[in-house]
C-alpha positions in Angstrom: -1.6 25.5 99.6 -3.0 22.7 101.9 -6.2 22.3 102.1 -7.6 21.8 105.8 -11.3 20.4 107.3 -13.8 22.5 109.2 -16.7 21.6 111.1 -19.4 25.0 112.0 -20.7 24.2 115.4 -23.8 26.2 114.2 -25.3 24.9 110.7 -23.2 21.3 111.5 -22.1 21.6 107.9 -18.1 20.1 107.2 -15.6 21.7 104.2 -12.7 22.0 103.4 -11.1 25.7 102.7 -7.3 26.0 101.3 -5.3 28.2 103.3 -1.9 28.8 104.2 -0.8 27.3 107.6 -0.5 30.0 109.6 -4.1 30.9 108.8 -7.0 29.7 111.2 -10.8 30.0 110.3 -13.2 30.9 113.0 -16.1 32.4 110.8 -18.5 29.9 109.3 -18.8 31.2 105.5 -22.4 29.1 104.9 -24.1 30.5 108.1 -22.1 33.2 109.1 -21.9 31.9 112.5 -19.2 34.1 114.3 -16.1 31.8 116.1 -18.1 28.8 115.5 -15.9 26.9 113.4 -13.6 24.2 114.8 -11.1 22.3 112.4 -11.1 18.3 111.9 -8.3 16.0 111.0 -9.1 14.8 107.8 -7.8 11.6 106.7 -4.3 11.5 104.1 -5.5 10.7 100.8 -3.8 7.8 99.2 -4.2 6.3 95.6 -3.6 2.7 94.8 -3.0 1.1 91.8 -4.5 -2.6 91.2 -2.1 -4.3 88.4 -4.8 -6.7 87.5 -2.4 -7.7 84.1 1.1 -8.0 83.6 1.7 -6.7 80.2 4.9 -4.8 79.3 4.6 -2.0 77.2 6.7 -3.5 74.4 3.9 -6.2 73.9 1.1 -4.0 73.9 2.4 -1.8 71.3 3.3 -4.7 69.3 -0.4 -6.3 69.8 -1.7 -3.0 68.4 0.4 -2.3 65.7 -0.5 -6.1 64.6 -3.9 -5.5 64.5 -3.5 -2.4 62.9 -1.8 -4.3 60.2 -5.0 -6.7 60.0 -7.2 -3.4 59.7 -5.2 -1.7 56.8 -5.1 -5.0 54.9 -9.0 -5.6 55.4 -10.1 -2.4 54.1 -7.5 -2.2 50.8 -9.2 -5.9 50.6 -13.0 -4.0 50.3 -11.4 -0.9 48.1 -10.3 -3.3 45.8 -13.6 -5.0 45.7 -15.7 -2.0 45.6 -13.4 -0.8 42.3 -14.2 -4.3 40.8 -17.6 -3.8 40.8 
């Protein structure tokens, strides 16, 4: 359901209420002001994505996997150690 903007003449409070379209609100549900609501555009909501680095996903898996590697070999390096001793 799309979700539309409201204004209550009375209280001066703003909301948004999900409805269907062929619904229109008139009763403030805050103050109970009667036929004192009036509805506002509301701006489209967009979301943009900043690609700050250009890695593909190959290379990060590959990166991670390496230093996975690294990690696994350091701690049988201490297990050994620690069975030395």
């Amino acid at each position: 359901m799309p979700s539309y903007c409201y204004r209550c003449k009375d209280c001066e409070e703003q909301f948004e209420q999900s409805h269907s379209i062929t619904v229109t609100l008139e009763d403030c549900h805050l103050c109970a002001g009667q036929g004192s609501l009036e509805r506002i555009p509301s701006l489209t909501r967009r979301v943009t994505i900043h690609k700050t680095v250009n890695h593909k996903a190959g290379d990060v898996v590959k990166a991670h996997i390496e230093e996975a590697r690294k990690d696994v070999k350091e701690e049988k390096r201490k297990a050994s150690q620690e069975m030395v001793e």
